[in-house]
Biopython code that builds the backbone (N, CA, C, O; Angstrom):
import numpy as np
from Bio.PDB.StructureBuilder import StructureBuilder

atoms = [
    (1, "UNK", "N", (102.670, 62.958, 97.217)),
    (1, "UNK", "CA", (102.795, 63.529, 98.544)),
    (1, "UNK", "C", (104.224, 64.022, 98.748)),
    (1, "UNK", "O", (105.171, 63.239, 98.685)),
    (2, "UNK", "N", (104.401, 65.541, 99.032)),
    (2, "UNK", "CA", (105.616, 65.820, 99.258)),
    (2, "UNK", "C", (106.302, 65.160, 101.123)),
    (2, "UNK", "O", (105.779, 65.093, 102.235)),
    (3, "UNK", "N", (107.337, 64.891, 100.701)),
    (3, "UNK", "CA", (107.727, 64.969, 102.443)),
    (3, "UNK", "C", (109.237, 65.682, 102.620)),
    (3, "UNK", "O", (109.727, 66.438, 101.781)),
    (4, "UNK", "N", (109.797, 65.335, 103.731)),
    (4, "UNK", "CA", (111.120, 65.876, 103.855)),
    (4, "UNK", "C", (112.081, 65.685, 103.257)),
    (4, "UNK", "O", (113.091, 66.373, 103.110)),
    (5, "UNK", "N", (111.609, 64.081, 102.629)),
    (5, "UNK", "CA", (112.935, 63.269, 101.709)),
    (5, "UNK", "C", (112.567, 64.185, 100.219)),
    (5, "UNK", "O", (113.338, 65.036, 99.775)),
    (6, "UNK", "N", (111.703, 63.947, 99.796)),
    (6, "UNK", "CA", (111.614, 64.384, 98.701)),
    (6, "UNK", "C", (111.298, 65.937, 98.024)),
    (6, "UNK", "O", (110.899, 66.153, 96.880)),
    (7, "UNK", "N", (111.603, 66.944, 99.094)),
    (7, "UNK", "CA", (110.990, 68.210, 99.050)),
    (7, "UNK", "C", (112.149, 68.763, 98.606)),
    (7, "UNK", "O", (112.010, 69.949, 98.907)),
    (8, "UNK", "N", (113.291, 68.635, 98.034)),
    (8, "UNK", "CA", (114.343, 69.147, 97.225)),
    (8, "UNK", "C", (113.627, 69.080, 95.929)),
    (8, "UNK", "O", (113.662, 70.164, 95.346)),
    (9, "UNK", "N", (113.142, 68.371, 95.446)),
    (9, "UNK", "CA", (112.847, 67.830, 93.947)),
    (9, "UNK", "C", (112.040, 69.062, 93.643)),
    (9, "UNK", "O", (112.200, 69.799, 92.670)),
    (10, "UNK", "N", (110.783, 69.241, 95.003)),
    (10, "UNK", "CA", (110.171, 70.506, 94.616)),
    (10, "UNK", "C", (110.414, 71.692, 94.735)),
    (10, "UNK", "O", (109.718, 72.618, 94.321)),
    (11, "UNK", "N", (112.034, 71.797, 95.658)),
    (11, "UNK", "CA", (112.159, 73.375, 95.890)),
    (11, "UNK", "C", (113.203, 73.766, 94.084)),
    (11, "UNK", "O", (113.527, 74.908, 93.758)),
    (12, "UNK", "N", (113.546, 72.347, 93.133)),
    (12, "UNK", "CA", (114.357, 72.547, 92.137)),
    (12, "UNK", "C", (113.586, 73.437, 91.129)),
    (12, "UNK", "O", (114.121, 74.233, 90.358)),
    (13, "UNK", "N", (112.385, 73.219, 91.228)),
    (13, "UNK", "CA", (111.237, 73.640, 90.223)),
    (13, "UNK", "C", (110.834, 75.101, 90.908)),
    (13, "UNK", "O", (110.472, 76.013, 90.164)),
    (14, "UNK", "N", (110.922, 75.345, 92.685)),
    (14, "UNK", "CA", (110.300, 76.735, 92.814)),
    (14, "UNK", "C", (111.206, 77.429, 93.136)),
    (14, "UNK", "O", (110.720, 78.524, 93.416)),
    (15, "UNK", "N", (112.703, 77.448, 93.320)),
    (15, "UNK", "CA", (113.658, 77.936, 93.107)),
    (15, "UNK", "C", (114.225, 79.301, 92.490)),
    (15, "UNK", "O", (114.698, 80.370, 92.877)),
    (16, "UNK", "N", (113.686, 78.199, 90.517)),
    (16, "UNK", "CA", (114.933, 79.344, 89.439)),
    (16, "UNK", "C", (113.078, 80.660, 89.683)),
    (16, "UNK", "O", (113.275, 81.806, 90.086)),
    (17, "UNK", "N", (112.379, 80.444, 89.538)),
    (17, "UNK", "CA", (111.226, 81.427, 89.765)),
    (17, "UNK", "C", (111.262, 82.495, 90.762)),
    (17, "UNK", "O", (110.954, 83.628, 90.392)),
    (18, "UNK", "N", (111.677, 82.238, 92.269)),
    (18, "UNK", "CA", (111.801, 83.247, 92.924)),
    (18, "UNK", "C", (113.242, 83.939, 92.719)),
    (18, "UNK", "O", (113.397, 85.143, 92.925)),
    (19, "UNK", "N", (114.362, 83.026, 92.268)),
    (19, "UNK", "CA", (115.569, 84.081, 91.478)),
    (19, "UNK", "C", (114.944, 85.043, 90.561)),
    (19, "UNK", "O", (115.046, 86.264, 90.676)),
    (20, "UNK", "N", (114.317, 84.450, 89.680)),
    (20, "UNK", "CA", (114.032, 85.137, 88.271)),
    (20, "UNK", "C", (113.333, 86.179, 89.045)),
    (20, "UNK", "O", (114.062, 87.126, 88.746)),
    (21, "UNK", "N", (112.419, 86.693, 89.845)),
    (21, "UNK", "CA", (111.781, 87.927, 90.202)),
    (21, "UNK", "C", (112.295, 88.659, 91.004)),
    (21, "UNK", "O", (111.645, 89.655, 91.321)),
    (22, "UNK", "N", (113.660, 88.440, 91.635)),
    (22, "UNK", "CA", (114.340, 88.979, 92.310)),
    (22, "UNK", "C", (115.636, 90.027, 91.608)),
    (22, "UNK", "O", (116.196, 91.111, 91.775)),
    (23, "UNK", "N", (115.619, 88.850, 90.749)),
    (23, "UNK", "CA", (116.493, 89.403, 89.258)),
    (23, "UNK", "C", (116.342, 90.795, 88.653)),
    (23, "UNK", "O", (117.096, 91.723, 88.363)),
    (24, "UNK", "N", (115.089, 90.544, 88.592)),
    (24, "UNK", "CA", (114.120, 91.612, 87.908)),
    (24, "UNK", "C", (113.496, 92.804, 88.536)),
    (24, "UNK", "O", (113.259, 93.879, 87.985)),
    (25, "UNK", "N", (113.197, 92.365, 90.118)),
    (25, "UNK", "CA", (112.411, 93.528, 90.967)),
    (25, "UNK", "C", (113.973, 94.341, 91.212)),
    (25, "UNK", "O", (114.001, 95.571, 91.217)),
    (26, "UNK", "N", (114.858, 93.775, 91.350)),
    (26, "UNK", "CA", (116.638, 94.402, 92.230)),
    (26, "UNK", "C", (117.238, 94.677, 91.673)),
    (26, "UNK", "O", (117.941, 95.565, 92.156)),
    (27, "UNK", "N", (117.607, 94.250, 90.138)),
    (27, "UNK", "CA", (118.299, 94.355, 88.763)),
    (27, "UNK", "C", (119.820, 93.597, 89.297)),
    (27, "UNK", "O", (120.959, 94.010, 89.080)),
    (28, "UNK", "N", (119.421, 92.421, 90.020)),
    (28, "UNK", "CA", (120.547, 91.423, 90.608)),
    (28, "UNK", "C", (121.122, 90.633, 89.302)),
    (28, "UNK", "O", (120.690, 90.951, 88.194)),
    (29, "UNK", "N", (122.210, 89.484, 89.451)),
    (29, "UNK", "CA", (121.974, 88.965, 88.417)),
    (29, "UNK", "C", (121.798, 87.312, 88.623)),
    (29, "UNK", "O", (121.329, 87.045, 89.729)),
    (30, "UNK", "N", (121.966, 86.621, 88.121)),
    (30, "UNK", "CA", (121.381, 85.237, 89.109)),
    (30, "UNK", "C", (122.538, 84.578, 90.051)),
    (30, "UNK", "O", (122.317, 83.482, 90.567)),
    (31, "UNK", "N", (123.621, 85.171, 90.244)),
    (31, "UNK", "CA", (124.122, 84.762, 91.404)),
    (31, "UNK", "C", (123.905, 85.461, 92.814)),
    (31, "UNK", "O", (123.798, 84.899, 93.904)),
    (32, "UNK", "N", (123.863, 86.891, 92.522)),
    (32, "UNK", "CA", (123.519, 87.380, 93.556)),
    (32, "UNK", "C", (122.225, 86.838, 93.974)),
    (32, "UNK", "O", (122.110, 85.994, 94.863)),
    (33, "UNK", "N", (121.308, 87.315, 93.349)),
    (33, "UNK", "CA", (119.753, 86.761, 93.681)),
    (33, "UNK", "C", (119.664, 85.142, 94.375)),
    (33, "UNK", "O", (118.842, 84.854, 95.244)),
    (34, "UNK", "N", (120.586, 84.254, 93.858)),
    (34, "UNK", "CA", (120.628, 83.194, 94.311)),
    (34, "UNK", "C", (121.204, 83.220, 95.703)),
    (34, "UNK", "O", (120.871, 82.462, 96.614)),
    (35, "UNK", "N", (121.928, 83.990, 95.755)),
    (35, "UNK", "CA", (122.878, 84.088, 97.101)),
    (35, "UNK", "C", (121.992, 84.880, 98.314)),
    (35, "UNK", "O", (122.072, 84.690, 99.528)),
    (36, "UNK", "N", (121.071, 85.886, 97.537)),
    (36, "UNK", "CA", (120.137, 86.213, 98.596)),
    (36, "UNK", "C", (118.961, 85.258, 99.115)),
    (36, "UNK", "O", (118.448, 85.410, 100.224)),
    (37, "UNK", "N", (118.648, 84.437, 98.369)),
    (37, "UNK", "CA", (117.714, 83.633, 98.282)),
    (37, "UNK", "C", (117.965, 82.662, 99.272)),
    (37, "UNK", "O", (117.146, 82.297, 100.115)),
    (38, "UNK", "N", (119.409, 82.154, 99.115)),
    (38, "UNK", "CA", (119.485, 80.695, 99.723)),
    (38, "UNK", "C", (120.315, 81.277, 101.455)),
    (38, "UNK", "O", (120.919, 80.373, 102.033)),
    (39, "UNK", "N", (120.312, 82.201, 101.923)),
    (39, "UNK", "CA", (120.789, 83.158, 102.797)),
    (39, "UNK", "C", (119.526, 83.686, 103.912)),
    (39, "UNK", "O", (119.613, 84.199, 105.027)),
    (40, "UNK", "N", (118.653, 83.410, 103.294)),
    (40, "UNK", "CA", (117.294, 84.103, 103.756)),
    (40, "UNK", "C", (116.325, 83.016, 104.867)),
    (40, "UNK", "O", (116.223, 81.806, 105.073)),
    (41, "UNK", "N", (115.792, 84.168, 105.340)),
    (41, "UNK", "CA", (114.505, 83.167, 106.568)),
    (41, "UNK", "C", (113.619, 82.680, 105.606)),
    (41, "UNK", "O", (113.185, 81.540, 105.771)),
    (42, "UNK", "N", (113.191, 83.472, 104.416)),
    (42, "UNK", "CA", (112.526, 82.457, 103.560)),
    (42, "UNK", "C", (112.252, 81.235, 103.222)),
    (42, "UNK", "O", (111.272, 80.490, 103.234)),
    (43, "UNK", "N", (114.132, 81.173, 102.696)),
    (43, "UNK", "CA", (114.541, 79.995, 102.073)),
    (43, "UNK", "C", (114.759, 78.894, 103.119)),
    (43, "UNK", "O", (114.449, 77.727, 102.880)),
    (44, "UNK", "N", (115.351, 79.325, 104.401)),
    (44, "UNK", "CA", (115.423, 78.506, 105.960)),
    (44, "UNK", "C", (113.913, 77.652, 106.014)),
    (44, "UNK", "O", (113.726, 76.478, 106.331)),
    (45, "UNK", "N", (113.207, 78.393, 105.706)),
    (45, "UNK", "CA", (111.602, 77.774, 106.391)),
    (45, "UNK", "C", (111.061, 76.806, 105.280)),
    (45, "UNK", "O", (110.231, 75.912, 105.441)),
    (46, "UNK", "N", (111.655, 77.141, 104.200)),
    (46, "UNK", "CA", (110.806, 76.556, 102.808)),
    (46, "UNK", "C", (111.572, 75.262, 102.517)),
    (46, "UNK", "O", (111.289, 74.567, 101.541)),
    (47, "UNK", "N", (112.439, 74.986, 103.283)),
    (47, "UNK", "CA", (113.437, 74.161, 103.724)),
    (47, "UNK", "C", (112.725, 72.838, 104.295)),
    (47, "UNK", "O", (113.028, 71.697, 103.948)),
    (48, "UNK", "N", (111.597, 73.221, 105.354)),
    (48, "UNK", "CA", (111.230, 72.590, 106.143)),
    (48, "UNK", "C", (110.068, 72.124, 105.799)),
    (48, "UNK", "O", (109.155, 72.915, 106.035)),
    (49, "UNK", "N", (109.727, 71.038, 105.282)),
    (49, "UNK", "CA", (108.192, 70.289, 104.365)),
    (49, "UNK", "C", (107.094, 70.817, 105.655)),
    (49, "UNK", "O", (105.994, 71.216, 105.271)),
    (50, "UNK", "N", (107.365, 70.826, 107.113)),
    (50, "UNK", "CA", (106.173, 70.943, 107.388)),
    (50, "UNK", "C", (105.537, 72.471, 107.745)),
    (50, "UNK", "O", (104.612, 72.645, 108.539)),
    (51, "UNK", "N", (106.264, 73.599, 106.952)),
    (51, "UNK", "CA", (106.021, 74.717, 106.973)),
    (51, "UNK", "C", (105.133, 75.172, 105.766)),
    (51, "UNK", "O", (104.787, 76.313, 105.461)),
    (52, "UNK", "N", (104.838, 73.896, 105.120)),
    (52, "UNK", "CA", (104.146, 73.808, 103.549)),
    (52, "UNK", "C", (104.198, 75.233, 103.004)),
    (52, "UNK", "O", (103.375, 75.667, 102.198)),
    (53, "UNK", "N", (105.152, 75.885, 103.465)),
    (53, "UNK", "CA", (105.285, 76.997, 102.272)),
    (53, "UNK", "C", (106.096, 77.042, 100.539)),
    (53, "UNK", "O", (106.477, 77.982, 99.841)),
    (54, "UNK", "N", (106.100, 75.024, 100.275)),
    (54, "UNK", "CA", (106.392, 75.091, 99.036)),
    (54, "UNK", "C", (104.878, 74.910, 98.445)),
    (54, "UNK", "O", (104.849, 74.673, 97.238)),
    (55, "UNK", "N", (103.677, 74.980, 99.080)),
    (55, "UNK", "CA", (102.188, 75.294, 98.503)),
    (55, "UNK", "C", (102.299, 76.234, 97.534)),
    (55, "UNK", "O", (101.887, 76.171, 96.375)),
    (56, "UNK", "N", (103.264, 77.686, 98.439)),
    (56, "UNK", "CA", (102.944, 78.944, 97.781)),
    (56, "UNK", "C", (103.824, 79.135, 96.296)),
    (56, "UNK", "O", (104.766, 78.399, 96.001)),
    (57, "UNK", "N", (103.299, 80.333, 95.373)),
    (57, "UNK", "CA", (103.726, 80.134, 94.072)),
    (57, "UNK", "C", (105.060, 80.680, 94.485)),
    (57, "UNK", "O", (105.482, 81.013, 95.592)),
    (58, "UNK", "N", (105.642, 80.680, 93.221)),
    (58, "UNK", "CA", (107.064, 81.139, 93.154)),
    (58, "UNK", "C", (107.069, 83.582, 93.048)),
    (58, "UNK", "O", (107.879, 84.508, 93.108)),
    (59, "UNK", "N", (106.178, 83.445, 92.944)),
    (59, "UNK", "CA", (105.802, 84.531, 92.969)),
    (59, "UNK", "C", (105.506, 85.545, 94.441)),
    (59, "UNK", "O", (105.758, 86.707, 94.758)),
    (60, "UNK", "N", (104.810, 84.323, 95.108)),
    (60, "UNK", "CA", (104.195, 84.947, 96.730)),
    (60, "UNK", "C", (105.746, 84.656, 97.208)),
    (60, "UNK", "O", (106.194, 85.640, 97.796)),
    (61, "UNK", "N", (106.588, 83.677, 97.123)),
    (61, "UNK", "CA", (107.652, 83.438, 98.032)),
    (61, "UNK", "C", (108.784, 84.573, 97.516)),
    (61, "UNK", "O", (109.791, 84.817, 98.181)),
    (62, "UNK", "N", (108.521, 85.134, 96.429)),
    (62, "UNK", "CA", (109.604, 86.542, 96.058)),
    (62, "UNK", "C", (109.449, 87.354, 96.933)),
    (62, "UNK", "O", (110.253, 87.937, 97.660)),
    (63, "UNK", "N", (107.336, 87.413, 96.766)),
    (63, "UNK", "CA", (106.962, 88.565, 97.580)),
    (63, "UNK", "C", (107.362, 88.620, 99.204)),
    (63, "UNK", "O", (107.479, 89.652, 99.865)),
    (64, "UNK", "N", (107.538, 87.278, 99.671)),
    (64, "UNK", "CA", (108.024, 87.166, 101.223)),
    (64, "UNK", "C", (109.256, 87.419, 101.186)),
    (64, "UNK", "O", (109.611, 88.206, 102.064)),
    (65, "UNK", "N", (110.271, 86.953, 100.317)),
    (65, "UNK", "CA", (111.928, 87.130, 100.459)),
    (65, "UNK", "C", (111.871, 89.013, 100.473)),
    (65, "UNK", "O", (112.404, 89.636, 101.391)),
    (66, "UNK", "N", (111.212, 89.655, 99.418)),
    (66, "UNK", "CA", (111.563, 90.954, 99.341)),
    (66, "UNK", "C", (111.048, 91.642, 100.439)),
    (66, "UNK", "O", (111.696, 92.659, 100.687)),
    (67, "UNK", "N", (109.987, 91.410, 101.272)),
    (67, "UNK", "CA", (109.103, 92.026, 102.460)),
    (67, "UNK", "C", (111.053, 91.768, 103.396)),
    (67, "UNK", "O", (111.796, 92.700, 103.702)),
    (68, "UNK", "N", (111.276, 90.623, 103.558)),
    (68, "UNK", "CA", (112.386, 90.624, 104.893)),
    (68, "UNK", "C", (113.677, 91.055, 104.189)),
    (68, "UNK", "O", (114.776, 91.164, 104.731)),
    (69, "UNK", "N", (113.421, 91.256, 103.060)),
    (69, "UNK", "CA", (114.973, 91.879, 102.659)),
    (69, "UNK", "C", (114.818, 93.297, 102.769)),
    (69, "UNK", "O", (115.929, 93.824, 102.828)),
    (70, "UNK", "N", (113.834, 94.163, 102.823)),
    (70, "UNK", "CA", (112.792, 95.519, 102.698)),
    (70, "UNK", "C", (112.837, 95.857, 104.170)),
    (70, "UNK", "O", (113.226, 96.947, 104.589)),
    (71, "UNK", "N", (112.403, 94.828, 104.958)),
    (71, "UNK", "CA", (112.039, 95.159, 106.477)),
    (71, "UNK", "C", (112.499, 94.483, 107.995)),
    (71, "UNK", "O", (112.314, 94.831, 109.161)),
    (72, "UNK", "N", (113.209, 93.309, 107.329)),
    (72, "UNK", "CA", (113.790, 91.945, 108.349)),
    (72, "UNK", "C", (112.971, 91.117, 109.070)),
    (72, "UNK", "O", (113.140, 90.165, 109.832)),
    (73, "UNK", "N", (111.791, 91.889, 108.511)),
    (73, "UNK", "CA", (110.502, 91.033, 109.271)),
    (73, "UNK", "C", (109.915, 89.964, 107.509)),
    (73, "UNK", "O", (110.090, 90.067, 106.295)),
    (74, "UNK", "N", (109.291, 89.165, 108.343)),
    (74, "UNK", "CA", (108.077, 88.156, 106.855)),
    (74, "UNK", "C", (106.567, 88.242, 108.098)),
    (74, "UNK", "O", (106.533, 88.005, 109.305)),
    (75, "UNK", "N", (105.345, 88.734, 107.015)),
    (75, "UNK", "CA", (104.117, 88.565, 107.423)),
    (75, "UNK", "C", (104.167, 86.876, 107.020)),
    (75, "UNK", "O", (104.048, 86.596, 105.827)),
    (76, "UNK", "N", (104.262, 86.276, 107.558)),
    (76, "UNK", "CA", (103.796, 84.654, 107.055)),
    (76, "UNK", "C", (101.980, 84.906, 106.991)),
    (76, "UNK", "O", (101.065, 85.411, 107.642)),
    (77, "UNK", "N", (102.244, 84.171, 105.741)),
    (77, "UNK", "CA", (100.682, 84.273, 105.493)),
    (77, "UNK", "C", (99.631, 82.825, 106.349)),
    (77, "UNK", "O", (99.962, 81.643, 106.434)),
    (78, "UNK", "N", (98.355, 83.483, 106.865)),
    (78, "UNK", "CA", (97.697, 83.002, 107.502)),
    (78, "UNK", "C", (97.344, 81.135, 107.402)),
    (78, "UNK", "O", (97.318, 80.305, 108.310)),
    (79, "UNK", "N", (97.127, 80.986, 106.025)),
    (79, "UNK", "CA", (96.617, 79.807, 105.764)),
    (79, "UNK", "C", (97.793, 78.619, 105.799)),
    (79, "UNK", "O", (97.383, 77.499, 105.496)),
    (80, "UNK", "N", (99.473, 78.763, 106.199)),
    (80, "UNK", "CA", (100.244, 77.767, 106.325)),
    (80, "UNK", "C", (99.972, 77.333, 107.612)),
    (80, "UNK", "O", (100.563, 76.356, 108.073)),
]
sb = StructureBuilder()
sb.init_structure("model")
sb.init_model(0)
sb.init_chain("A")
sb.init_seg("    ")
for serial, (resi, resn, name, xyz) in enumerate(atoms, 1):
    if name == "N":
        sb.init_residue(resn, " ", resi, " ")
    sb.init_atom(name, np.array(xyz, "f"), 0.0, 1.0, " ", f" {name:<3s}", serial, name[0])
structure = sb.get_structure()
């Protein structure tokens, strides 16, 4: 069971993944990407265990960082 205490452990693992596609979609390199990452409403919310948006893959949470880096808005998806 994730909770608040222990939801670092899981953002260590979904983390280097949304760098790595940010890396790649922006041609950043992993500091920048990191710096956008940990800067972001994304990363603010994914922060918070009861926003269970560490459910989502490391892939959908690129796709949300790049939507508000693209538009300043995030569609939060329905099912959190």
């Amino acid at each position: 069971m994730v909770t608040q205490e222990n939801l670092f452990s899981v953002l260590a693992f979904v983390t280097p993944g949304i760098i790595g596609h940010l890396m790649e979609w922006r041609g950043l390199d992993e500091e920048q990407a990191a710096r956008l990452l940990y800067e972001s409403e994304v990363y603010a919310r994914l922060e918070e265990e009861e926003t269970k948006l560490w459910h989502l893959s490391p892939l959908a949470l690129a796709d949300l960082l790049q939507q508000e880096l693209d538009t300043g808005t995030i569609d939060w998806p329905e099912e959190l």
